[in-house]
N, C-alpha and C positions, 0 to 999 in steps of 0.2 A: 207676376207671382206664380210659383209652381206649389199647387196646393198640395202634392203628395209628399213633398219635402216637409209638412209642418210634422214635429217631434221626432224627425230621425234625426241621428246622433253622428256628430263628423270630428273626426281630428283634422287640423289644420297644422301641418309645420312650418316654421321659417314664419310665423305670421305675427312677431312683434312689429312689426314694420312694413311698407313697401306693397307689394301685391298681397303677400300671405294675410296682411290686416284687411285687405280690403273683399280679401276673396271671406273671411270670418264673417264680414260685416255682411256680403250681400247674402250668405247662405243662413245669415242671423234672422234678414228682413224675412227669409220664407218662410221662418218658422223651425230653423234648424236648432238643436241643442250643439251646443262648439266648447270644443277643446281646444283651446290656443295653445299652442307649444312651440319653444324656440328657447334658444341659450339662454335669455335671462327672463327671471321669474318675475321683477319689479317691470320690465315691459310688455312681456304677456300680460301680466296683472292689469295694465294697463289698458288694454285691447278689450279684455273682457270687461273690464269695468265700464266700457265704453257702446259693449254690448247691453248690459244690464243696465244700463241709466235709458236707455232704446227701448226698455221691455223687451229685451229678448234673455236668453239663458246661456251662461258660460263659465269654464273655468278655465283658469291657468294653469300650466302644469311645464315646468323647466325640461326640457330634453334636449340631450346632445345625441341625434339621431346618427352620427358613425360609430354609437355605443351601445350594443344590442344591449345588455344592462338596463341601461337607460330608457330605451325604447320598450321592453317589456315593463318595465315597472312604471311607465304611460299609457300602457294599454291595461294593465291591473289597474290604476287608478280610475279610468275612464269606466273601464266595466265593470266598479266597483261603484261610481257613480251615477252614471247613468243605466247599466244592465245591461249593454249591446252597443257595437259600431258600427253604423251604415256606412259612411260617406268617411275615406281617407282621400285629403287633397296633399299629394306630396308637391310642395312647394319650397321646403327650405332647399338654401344652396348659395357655394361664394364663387366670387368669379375676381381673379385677381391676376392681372395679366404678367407673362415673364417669358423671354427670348425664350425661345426653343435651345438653344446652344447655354443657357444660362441657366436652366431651369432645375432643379435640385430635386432628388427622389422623394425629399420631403413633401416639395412645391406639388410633385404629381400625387403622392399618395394624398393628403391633406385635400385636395379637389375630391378627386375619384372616392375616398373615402367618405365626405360629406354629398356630394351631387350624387353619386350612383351607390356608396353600398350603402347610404343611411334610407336612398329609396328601397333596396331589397330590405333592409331589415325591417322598415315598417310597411312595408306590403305583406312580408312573410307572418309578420305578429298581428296584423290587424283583420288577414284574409283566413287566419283559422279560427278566429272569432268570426267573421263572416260567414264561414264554412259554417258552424252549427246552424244558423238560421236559414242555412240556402237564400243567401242574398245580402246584397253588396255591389258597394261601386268607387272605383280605387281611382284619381284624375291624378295625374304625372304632369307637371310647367316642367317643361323642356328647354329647347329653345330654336330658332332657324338655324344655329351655330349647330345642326346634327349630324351635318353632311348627307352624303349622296344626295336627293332633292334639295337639301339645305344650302348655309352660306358656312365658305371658312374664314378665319378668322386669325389674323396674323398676329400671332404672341398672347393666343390661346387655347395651343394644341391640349393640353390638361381639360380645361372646360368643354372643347366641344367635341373631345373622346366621351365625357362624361356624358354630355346631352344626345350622342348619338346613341349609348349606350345605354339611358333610359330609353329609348325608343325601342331600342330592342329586345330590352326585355320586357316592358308590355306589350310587343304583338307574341312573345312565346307565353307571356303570362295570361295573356287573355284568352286562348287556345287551352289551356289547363283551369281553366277558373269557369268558361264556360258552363260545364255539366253542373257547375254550383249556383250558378246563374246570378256570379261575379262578375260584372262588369269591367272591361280594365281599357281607359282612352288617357291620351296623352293631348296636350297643349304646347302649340309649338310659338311662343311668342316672339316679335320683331324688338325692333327699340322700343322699351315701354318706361314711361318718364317716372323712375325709383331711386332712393338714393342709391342703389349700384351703378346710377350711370351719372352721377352727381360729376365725374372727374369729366365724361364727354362732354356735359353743356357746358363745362366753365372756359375748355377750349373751344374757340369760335371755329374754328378751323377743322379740328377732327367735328366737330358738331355740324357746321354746315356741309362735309365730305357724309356725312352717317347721312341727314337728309336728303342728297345729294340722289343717294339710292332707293327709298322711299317714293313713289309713286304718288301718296297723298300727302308728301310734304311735310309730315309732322310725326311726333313721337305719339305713340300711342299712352294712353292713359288705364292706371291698374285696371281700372272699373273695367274698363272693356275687356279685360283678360278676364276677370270673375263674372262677367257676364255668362263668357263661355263657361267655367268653371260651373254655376247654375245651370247651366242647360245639361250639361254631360252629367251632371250631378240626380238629375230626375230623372221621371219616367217619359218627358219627351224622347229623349234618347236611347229610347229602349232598344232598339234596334241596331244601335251602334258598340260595337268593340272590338277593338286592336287596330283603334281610328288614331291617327293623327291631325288635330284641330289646329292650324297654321293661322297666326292673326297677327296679323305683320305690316298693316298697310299699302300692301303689294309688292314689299322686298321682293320677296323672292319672283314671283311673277315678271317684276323687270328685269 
C-alpha cells in the first residue's frame, strides 16, 4: 500500500476494460479517488461500480480522448467533482493490425489519433490543472513495440510510431513539467494477457512464436502492469522522471 496515495484524485483512460480496469482497481485499493473514462459510459459505469461495492470512490465519465471536446469537458467534470487531479494514467489505446502496403490514411490517422494525440490532449488538459497546485504525476502504457531499444512489429507500423512517439513526448514533457514539479514516466509493456491480444492466444501458433521470445515463458498479467502504474503513481518514485518502465518478462532483454 502506498499511504500518500490515500484521497488523490486520478483519471484513468481506456479503463472499461483490460489494464485500464485494473490499473482503476489497484489505484482504488490505496486509497485513490478515480475517474473511469473510456468510449462507453454503461462500461465505465461498470468499473466504478465495482470500485464502490470495494469501498472505494469513483465515477464514470464517457470520453473519446482524440476529441479535445471531449477530453476538456472530463476534466471540467472531474474538477467539478472532486476539486483537483493528481494522478492522470494514460492508458486508452487500439491496436489493430494491417500490411504496410495496405494500410489506409484512415487506418494511420485513427491509431495516431487515439494512442498519441488523445495522450497529448489529456496531458495538456489535466497538466494545467496540475499546474495550479504545483504537483502532479502524468503515467503514459506504451509499449516495447517503441522502437530504438524496443521490438518491431510486422503489420504494425501505425501502432508502434504511436508508442514510440509517446515515449517521446514524455521525456520532452517531463523536462518542461519539471519546474512544476510534474512528474511525467512512461510504461513500456510486453505481451500482457487483455482482450487486445484475445486474436494471439486463439492462434496456437502465432501464440506459442509470441512466447517463444519471452524469457519467462508466459504472458504477463494487467495487475503487474498496475503494479508498476502504483509505484510511478506515488511518492516512492519521487525521484523518477522522463523514465521509461519496460515490464515485459525479458522480451526485450533476449
Amino acid at each position: 500500500m502506498y499511504k500518500d496515495l490515500k484521497n488523490k484524485v486520478a483519471i484513468i483512460t481506456g479503463a472499461r476494460r483490460g489494464m485500464g480496469r485494473t490499473h482503476a482497481l489497484k489505484l482504488a485499493e490505496n486509497g485513490v479517488k478515480i475517474v473511469v473514462s473510456d468510449i462507453s459510459q454503461n462500461d465505465c459505469q461498470k468499473v466504478a461500480d465495482e470500485i464502490i461495492k470495494k469501498g472505494g470512490t469513483a465515477i464514470a465519465l464517457q470520453c473519446d480522448i482524440s476529441k479535445k471536446s471531449e477530453v476538456e469537458e472530463m476534466v471540467k467534470k472531474t474538477i467539478k467533482k472532486f476539486g483537483k487531479i493528481d494522478i492522470l494514467v494514460n492508458n486508452a489505446g487500439i491496436c489493430q493490425p494491417k500490411s504496410f502496403l495496405e494500410m489506409t490514411e484512415q487506418d494511420w490517422e485513427k491509431t495516431i489519433d487515439t494512442n498519441l494525440k488523445g495522450y497529448f490532449l489529456c496531458s495538456q488538459a489535466c497538466a494545467k490543472e496540475m499546474a495550479k497546485q504545483k504537483a502532479g504525476t502524468i503515467v503514459n502504457i506504451a509499449s516495447i513495440a517503441m522502437g530504438q531499444l524496443g521490438a518491431g512489429f510486422a503489420g504494425l507500423t501505425h501502432y508502434c510510431a504511436s508508442k514510440g512517439g509517446i515515449v517521446a513526448m514524455a521525456e520532452a514533457l517531463a523536462l518542461e513539467m519539471a519546474p512544476l514539479n510534474i512528474r511525467v514516466n512512461t510504461i513500456a509493456p510486453g505481451a500482457i494477457d487483455t482482450p487486445m491480444v484475445a486474436a494471439v492466444k486463439q492462434d496456437m501458433k502465432t501464440l506459442e512464436a509470441s512466447l517463444a521470445k519471452i524469457p519467462m515463458a508466459r504472458m504477463g498479467k494487467p495487475e503487474e502492469i498496475s503494479n508498476a502504474v502504483a509505484f510511478l503513481a506515488s511518492d516512492e518514485s519521487s525521484y523518477m522522471t522522463g523514465s521509461v518502465v519496460i515490464v515485459d518478462g525479458g522480451w526485450i532483454a533476449g
